[in-house]
Structures are given as structure tokens and as C-alpha cells.
C-alpha positions in Angstrom: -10.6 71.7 131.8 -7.3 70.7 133.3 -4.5 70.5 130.9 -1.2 68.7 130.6 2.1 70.5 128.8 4.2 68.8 125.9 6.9 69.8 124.3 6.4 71.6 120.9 5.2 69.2 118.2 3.4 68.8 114.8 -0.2 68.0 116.6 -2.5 70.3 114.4 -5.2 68.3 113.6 -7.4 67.2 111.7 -5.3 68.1 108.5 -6.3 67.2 104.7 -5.2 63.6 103.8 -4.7 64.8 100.3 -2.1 63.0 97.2 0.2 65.5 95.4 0.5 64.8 91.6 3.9 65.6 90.3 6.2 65.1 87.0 4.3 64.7 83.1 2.1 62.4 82.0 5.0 60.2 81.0 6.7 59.9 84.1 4.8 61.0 87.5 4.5 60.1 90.5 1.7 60.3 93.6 2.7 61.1 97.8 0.3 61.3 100.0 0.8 64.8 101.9 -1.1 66.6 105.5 1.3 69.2 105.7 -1.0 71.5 102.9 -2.9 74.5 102.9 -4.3 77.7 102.0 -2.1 80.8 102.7 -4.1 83.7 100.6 -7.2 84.3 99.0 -6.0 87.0 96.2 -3.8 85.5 94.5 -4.9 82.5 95.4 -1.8 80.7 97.2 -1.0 77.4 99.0 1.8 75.3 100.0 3.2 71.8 100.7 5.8 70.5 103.2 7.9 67.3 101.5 11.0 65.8 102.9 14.0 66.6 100.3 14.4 62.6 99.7 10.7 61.6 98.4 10.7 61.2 94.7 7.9 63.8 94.6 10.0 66.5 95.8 12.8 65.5 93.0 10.4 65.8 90.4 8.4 69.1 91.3 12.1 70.5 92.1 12.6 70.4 88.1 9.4 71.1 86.7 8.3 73.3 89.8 4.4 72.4 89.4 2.1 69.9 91.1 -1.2 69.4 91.4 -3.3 68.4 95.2 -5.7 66.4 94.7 -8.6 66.2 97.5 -9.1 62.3 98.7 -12.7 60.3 99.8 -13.1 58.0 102.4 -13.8 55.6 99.5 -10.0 56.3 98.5 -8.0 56.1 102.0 -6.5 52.6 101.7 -5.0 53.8 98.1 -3.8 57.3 100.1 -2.2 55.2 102.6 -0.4 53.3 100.3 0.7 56.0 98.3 2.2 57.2 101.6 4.2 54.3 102.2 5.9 53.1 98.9 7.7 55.1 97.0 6.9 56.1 93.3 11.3 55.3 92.3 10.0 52.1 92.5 6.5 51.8 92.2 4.0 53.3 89.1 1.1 54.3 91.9 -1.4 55.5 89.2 -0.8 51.4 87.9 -1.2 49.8 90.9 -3.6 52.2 92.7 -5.9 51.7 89.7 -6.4 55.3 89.4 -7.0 57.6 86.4 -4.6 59.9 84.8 -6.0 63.4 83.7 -4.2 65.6 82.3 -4.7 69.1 83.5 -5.3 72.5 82.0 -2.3 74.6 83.5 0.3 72.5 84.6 2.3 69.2 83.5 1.6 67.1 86.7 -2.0 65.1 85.9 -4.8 64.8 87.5 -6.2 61.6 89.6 -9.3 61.5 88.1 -11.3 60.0 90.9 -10.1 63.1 93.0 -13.1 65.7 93.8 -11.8 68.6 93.5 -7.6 69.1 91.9 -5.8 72.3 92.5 -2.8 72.9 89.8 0.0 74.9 91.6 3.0 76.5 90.1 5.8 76.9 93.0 6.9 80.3 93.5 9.1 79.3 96.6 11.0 76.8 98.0 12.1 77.5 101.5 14.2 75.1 103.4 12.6 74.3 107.1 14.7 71.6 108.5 13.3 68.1 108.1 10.7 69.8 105.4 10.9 72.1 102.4 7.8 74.1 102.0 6.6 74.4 98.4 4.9 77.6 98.5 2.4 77.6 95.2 0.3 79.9 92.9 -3.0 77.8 92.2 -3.7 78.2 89.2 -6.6 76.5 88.2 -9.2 73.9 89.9 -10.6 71.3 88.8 -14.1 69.9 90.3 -16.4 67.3 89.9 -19.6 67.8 87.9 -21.5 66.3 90.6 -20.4 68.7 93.2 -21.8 72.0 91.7 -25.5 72.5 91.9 -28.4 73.7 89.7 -27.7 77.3 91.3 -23.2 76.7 90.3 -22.9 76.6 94.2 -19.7 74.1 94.8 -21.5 71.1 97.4 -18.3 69.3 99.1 -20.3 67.6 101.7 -21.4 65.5 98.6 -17.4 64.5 98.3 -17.1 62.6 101.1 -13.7 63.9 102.0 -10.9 62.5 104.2 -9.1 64.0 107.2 -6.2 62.8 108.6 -5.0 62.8 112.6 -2.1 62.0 114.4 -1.9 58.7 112.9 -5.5 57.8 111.5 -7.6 59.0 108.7 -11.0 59.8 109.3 -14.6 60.3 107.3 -15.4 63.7 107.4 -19.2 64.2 108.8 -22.2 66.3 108.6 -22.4 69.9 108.1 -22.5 71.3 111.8 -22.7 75.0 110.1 -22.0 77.4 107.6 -19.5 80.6 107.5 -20.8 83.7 109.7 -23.9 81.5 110.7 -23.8 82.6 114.6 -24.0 86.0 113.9 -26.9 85.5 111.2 -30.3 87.2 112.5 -33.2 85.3 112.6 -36.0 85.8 110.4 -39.1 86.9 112.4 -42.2 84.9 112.0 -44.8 86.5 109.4 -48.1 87.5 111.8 -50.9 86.6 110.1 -54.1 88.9 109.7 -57.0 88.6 112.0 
């Protein structure tokens, strides 16, 4: 496959179109964030990237909790807009129509029509250049009933979850696989008796 070279650049996709609650549920605010993840299993750890002038990254500089709340492709047109307005002068829970939860660990609440919440306690902030990284205890998770299974097993194809890419969000599709399946041995047919 013949390649072209760029220039360095922020082209990781596809990434988690995912809204970061922040604040108290007196004053809070939502931001749509892609620049998340999952840095380490035990203690469980993530982060976020913000820009230092988005009212999200005022409020979770004083409190030093948020919460990331997974998004639906039912939801994207509400992600995007809590992406392009921001929360100094908008109430996005009010005009996004969504719920406010309170959580179990932190201040920041809940969206309510979120899948799955992660409540994070920051444990550093480290200055990147046009980003400051939030990196994040999670301290507890919050999930959907519907999700978990007869057996407890957690079932996020059920979520319909978003992804967002260089631009565009997407509907994440069928399950192609499952961890360690392509080195899982076949089971050999049963021979029946003559």
C-alpha cells in the first residue's frame, strides 16, 4: 500500500465523542471532549486534554473533579452543540434537555441519558502547550441497567455509542470480535457413536 508523508498531527482516529461534566449541581457546565482515555487498569486512571480558556477547564481547575460521560448516536447533535457554545453563557443541561444526576463520588453530575459515567478526581494537571491534560483517578462508574445482563456481564454494543473522526462523528457498528478471540482454539466436533 503506497503511502504519502504529513507532518506530525493530531490524526488518531476514531476517538470517543464523549461530554465532560464539571462544577456542582448548582453551577455546571458540559464540553464535548475526543482527547480522553484510559492510561491504567490498577488504579484505574484516565485523562482529558482541555484548552485552558473553556469554562470547563476553570471549573474542574477549582473543584478538581469531573465526570465523562459516554455519548449515543441518538445524542450527537446535542454533543456537537455542547462543543460549540460555551457553558459562560449557555445552561447546556437547559437547553440540551438533558438530565442532571448527581453522582456518588464526585460534585460534577451526571447526564442522565449517558450509558455509562466515569467520576474522576484529577491527580495531575500537566501543561502541554495548546492543552492541559487532566490526568484522573476514576473513581466510580456509573451504567445503565439495561446494559448488564442476566449473567452481570456489562453489553455496550446495546449503547449505541458514538466515535468521533477528523471532523465527523460516527455510529459505532457491529461487534467484529471479542478480546484474545484469534488465538482462541476451536472446539472439536463431538463424534458420535456408531
Amino acid at each position: 500500500m503506497a503511502k504519502q508523508i504529513w507532518k506530525g498531527g493530531a490524526l488518531l482516529a476514531p476517538l470517543p465523542a464523549v461530554l465532560i461534566t464539571s462544577g456542582d449541581m448548582e453551577n455546571s457546565n458540559i464540553a464535548t471532549v475526543a482527547w480522553t482515555g484510559i492510561v491504567n487498569t490498577i488504579p484505574p486512571k484516565t485523562y482529558i486534554s482541555l484548552r485552558k480558556s473553556r469554562y470547563s477547564y476553570e471549573l474542574i481547575e477549582k473543584s478538581r473533579e469531573f465526570v465523562i460521560n459516554l455519548t449515543t448516536a441518538e445524542m450527537v447533535r446535542k454533543v456537537d452543540y455542547c462543543g460549540i457554545y460555551t457553558g459562560r453563557k449557555v445552561d447546556k443541561f437547559q437547553k440540551c434537555g438533558f438530565t442532571k444526576e448527581a453522582a456518588s463520588a464526585v460534585a460534577a453530575p451526571l447526564i442522565g441519558e449517558s450509558p455509562l459515567s466515569l467520576e474522576c478526581r484529577v491527580t495531575d494537571m500537566t501543561d502541554l502547550g495548546t492543552h492541559v491534560m487532566l490526568l484522573a483517578d476514576i473513581l466510580a462508574t456509573d451504567v445503565d441497567e439495561t446494559l448488564v445482563d442476566a449473567d452481570g456481564k456489562l453489553n455496550l454494543s446495546r449503547a449505541h455509542l458514538a466515535a468521533y473522526a477528523h471532523g465527523e462523528y460516527f455510529a459505532l457498528g457491529k461487534k467484529i470480535g471479542s478480546f484474545g478471540f484469534s488465538a482462541k482454539k476451536k472446539k472439536k466436533p463431538v463424534k458420535k457413536g456408531k
